[in-house]
One Martini backbone bead per residue (centre of mass of N, CA, C, O) as a GRO file, in nm:
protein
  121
    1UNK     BB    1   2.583   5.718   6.161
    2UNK     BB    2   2.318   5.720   6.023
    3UNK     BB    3   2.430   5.779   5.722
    4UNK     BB    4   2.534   5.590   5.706
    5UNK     BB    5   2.324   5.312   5.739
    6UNK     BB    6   2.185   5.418   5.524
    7UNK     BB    7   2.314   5.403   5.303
    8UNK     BB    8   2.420   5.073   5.335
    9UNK     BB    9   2.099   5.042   5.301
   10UNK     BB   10   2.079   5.100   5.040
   11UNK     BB   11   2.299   4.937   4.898
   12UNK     BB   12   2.149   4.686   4.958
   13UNK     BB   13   1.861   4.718   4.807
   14UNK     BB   14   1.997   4.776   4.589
   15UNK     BB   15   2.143   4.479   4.490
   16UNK     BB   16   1.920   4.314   4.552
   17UNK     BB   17   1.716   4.409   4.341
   18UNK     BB   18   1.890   4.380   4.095
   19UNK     BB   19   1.963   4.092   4.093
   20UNK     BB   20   1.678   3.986   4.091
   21UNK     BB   21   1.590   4.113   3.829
   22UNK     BB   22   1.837   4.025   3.645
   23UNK     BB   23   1.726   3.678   3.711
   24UNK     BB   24   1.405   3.742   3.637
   25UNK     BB   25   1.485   3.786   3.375
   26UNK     BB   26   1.489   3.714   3.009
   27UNK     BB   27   1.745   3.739   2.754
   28UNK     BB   28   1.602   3.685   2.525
   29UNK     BB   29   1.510   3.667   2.229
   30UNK     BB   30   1.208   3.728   2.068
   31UNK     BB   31   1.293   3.526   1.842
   32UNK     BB   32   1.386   3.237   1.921
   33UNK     BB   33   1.059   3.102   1.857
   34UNK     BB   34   1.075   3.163   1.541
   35UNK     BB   35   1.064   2.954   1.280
   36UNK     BB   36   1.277   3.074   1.063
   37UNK     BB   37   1.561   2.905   0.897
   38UNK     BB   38   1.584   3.211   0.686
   39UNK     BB   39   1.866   3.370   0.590
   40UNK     BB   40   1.886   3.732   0.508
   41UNK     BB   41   2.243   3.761   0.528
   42UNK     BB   42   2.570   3.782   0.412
   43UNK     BB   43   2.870   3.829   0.490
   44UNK     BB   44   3.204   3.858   0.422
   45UNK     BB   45   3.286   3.640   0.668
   46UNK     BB   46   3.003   3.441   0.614
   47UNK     BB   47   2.801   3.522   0.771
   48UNK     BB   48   2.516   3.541   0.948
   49UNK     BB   49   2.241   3.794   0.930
   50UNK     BB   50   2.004   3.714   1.139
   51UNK     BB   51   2.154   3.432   1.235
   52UNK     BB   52   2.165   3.128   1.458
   53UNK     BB   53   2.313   2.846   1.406
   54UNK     BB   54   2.273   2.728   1.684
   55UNK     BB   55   1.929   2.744   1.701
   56UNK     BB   56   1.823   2.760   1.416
   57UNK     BB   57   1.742   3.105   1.403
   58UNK     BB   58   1.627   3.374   1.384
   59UNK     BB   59   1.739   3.729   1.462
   60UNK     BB   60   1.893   4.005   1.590
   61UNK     BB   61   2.178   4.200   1.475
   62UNK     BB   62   2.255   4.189   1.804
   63UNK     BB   63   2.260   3.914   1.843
   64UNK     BB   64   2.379   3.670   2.073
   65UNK     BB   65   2.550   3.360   2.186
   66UNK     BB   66   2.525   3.170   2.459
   67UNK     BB   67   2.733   2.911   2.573
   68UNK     BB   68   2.608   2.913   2.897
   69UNK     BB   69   2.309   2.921   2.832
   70UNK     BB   70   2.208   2.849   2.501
   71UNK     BB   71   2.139   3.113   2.398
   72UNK     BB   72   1.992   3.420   2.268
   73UNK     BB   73   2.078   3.788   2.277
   74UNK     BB   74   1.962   4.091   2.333
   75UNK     BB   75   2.260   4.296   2.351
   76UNK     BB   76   2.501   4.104   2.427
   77UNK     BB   77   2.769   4.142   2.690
   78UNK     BB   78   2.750   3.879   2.899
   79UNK     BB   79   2.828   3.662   3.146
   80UNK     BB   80   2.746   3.614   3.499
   81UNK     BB   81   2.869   3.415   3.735
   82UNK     BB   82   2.731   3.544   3.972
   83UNK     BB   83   2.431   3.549   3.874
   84UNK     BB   84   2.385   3.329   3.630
   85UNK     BB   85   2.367   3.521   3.348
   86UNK     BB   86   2.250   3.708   3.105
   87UNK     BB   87   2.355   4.038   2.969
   88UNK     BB   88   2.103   4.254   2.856
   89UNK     BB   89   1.854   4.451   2.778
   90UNK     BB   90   1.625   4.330   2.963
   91UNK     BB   91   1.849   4.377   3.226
   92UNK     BB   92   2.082   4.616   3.264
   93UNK     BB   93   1.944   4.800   3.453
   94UNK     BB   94   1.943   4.617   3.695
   95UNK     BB   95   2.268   4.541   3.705
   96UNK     BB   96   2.347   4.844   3.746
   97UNK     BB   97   2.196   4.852   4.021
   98UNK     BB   98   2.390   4.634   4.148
   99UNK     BB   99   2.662   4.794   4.114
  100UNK     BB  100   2.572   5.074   4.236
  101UNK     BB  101   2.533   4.885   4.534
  102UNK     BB  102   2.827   4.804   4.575
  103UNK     BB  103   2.964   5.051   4.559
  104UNK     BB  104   2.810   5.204   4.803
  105UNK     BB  105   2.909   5.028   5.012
  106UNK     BB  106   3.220   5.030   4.965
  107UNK     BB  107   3.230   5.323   5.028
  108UNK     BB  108   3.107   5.310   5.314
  109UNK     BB  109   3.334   5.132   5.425
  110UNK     BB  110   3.570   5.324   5.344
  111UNK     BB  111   3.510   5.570   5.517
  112UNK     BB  112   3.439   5.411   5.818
  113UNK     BB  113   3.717   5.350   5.854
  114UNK     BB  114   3.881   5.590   5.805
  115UNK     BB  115   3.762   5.699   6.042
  116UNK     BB  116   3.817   5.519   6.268
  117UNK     BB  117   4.141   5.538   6.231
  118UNK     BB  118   4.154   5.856   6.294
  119UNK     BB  119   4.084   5.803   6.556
  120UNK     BB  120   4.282   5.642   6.659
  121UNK     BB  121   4.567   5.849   6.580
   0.00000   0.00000   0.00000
């Protein structure tokens, strides 16, 4: 019992850090406040790379534009409901630790739970 409220511990302080840590880092492009609104090169697809047409200002070319935060995100990968930030490089392992809390969480539910039915039947 002992073992299982450790982990469920852990797993709580694991998700609570990383959300945490998650909302309060800051995902924006670090060029996005270098104003020089002259574009790198343009793709075949008429894109420009390294121009971020929504800010007009230069970006870095792996940085996308977030539609729920207006702002470009240096290797953005999703905008998150549940933490209402966007998910990118500079937050990423954060997320991830908040991820990997709430799997530990589950798992140790889960296991709590089929221990209890085996005992009761």
């Amino acid at each position: 019992q002992v073992a299982v409220s450790c982990a469920y511990a852990i797993g709580c302080i694991s998700m609570l850090a990383g959300a945490i840590g998650t909302m309060i880092k800051d995902p924006s492009d670090p060029n996005l406040f270098l104003q020089d609104p002259a574009p790198d090169t343009a793709r075949p697809d008429g894109s420009l790379d390294g121009f971020c047409s929504e800010c007009a200002v230069r970006v870095r070319p792996r940085s996308r534009h977030c539609r729920e935060c207006n702002k470009c995100v240096e290797r953005f990968d999703h905008h998150c409901q549940w933490l209402n930030t966007c998910i990118g490089k500079k937050n990423y392992l954060d997320f991830s630790l908040s991820i990997y809390g709430v799997v530990m969480m589950t798992a140790t539910l889960l296991v709590t739970c089929g221990v209890v039915v085996a005992e009761y039947f």
